[in-house]
C-alpha positions, 0 to 999 in steps of 0.5 A: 010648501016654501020652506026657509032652511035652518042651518042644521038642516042644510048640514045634515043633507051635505054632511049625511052624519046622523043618519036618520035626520038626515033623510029627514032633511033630506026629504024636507028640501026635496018636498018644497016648492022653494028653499030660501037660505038666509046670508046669516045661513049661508055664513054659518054652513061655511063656518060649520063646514070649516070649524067641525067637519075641516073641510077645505076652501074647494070643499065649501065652494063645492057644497056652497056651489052644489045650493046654488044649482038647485032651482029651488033655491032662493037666496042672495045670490050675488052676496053668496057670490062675494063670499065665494070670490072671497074664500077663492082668494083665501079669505073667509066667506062671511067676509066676502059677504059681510063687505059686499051687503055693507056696500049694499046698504051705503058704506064705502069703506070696510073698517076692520082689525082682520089685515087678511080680510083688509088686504083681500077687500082692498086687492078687489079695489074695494076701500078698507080701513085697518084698524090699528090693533093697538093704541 
């Protein structure tokens, strides 16, 4: 069965803490021909991983990167890729994503109130556009 991956269920074969779902999801990927993974997805896993369990930017690329390598994967690879570029320059991964599919679909500059996110999309010689945060 070619199955698209819920986040949860990618949380619960990374994360192992609820046992039984987890051998449950588990065994859904392992059953599949394919596993698509959305960006929105991969965005939320990286947010969840961050937010509720703390991991560290090694911590994500390593369970990001751990995705990528199995075969049955299908996903963005190239957006995933931006996301990661991001986070090992210190930013957040949606960020990465979010500036690569907007390039993707004709924009050419970021426009953005995060200066983190701007300084980091400008330092791969990208066009940002900093909003002022206040009039």
């Amino acid at each position: 069965m070619k199955i698209i991956a819920d986040t949860n269920v990618i949380i619960r074969t990374l994360i192992a803490d609820h046992p039984a779902q987890s051998r449950t999801a588990t065994q859904a990927l392992r059953d599949a021909s394919s596993i698509a993974i959305t960006l929105p997805t991969f965005c939320e896993i990286a947010w969840t991983l961050k937010r509720r369990y703390r991991a560290t930017p090694v911590e994500l690329r390593a369970a990001i990167t751990s995705l990528l390598s199995d075969p049955k994967v299908v996903c963005d690879r190239d957006a995933v890729e931006a996301g990661l570029t991001m986070l090992d320059h210190g930013g957040d991964f949606a960020d990465g994503v979010i500036a690569f599919e907007g390039r993707r679909l004709g924009g050419a500059v970021l426009a953005t109130f995060d200066r983190k996110a701007a300084a980091l999309i400008a330092a791969q010689g990208h066009a940002v556009d900093l909003l002022p945060a206040a009039p």
